[in-house]
N, C-alpha and C positions, 0 to 999 in steps of 0.2 A: 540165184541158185545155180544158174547151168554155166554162169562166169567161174563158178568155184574150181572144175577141174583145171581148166585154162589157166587160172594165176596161180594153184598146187603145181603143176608141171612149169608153168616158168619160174617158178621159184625153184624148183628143183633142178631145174637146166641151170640156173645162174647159182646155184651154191656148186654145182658141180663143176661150173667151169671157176669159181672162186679157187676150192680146195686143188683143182690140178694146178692153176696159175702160178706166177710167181709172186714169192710173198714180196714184203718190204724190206729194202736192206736194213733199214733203222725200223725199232717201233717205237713209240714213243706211252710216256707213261705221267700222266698229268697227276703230280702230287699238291693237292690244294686243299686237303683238311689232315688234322690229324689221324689215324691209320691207328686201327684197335689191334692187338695182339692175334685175336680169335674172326671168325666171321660171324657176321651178325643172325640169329636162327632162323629160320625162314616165317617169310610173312605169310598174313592168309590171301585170296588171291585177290582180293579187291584194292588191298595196299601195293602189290604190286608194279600199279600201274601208277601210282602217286609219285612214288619217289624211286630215284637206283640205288641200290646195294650200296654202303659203303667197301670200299678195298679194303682189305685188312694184309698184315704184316706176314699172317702163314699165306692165302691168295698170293701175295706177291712174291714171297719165294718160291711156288707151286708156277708162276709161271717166268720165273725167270732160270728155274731149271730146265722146262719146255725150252725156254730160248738157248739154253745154253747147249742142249742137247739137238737143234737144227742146227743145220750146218750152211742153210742156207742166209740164214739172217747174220748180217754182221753185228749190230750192234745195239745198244738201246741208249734211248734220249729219256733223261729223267728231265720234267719241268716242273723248275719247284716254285709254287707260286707263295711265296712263305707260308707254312705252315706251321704254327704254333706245336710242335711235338715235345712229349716229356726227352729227355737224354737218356732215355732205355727203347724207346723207337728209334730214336737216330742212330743207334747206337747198332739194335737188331737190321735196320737197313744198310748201313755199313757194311755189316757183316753179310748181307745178301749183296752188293756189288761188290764186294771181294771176291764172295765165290762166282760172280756172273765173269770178275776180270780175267780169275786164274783159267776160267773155261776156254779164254782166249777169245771174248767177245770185248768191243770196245763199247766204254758209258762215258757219255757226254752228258752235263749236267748243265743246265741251262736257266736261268732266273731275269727277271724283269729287276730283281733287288734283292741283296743278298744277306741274310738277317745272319746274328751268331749261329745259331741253330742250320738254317742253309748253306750255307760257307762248312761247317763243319760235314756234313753230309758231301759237300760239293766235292771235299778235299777227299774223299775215297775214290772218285773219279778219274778217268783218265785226262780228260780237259774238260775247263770250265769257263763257261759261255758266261757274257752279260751283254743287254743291250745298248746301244750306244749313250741311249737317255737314262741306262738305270743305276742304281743309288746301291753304295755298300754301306752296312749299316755299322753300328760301333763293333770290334771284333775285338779288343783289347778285353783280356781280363783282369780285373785292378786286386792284389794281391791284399788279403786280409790281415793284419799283424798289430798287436798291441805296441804303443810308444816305449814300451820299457823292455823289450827283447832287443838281445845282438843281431846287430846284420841287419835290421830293417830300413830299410832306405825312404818309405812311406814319409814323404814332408810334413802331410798336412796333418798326421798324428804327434811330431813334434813340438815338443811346448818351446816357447823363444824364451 
């Protein structure tokens, strides 16, 4: 009980000397599950302490507007550890590094392997990281067309 004021004022000395500080030139933003449209509604307070919040897709444009609007921060590092997203989250993310690029800040996108889905997100980026041991996953998409339409060039629908 009489430790309590001592680690309230240290804790209060070291956020104050955090918030004067300088921030990071990159922040970095670890994408590793799929990301809900909305945030999740709050829990009660014993769940809390179970699990963290998932990031959702308005959070992320909420803070990459933050970022876009310091002038101190150059850039952010997305790390996409594949995550299985529908093609209307890639798609709303896109559109939240367009508007973080036009701001004038730089996004590096960064993967251990880069699935259809990652690659396609990667490619709103200014550059695109891979590790030297990491895997690009199939990126072709194979066009769907019946053997009996002009134009189709699809072999394996031709009859010999």
């Amino acid at each position: 009980m009489l430790l309590f004021p001592f680690r309230y004022l240290w804790w209060l000395v070291s956020s104050i000397r955090r918030s004067i500080g300088r921030p990071p030139e990159f922040v970095i933003f670890v994408l590793e599950e799929n990301l809900p449209a909305l945030p999740d509604p709050p829990r009660s307070f014993w769940q809390r302490f179970l699990a963290r919040p998932r990031l959702s897709v308005k959070e992320l444009g909420e803070r990459f507007d933050a970022i876009a609007r310091d002038q101190r921060i150059k850039g952010v590092v997305l790390h996409l550890r594949s995550p299985a997203m529908p093609m209307s989250t890639l798609q709303d993310v896109r559109e939240l590094v367009a508007n973080l690029r036009r701001s004038g800040k730089r996004v590096v996108a960064w993967a251990p392997a880069y699935t259809t889905g990652t690659y396609y997100l990667a490619c709103a980026c200014d550059q695109i990281l891979l590790m030297p041991t990491g895997m690009i996953g199939s990126q072709r998409c194979r066009p769907s067309c019946a053997s009996s339409s002009p134009g189709c060039s699809n072999r394996s629908t031709r009859s010999s």
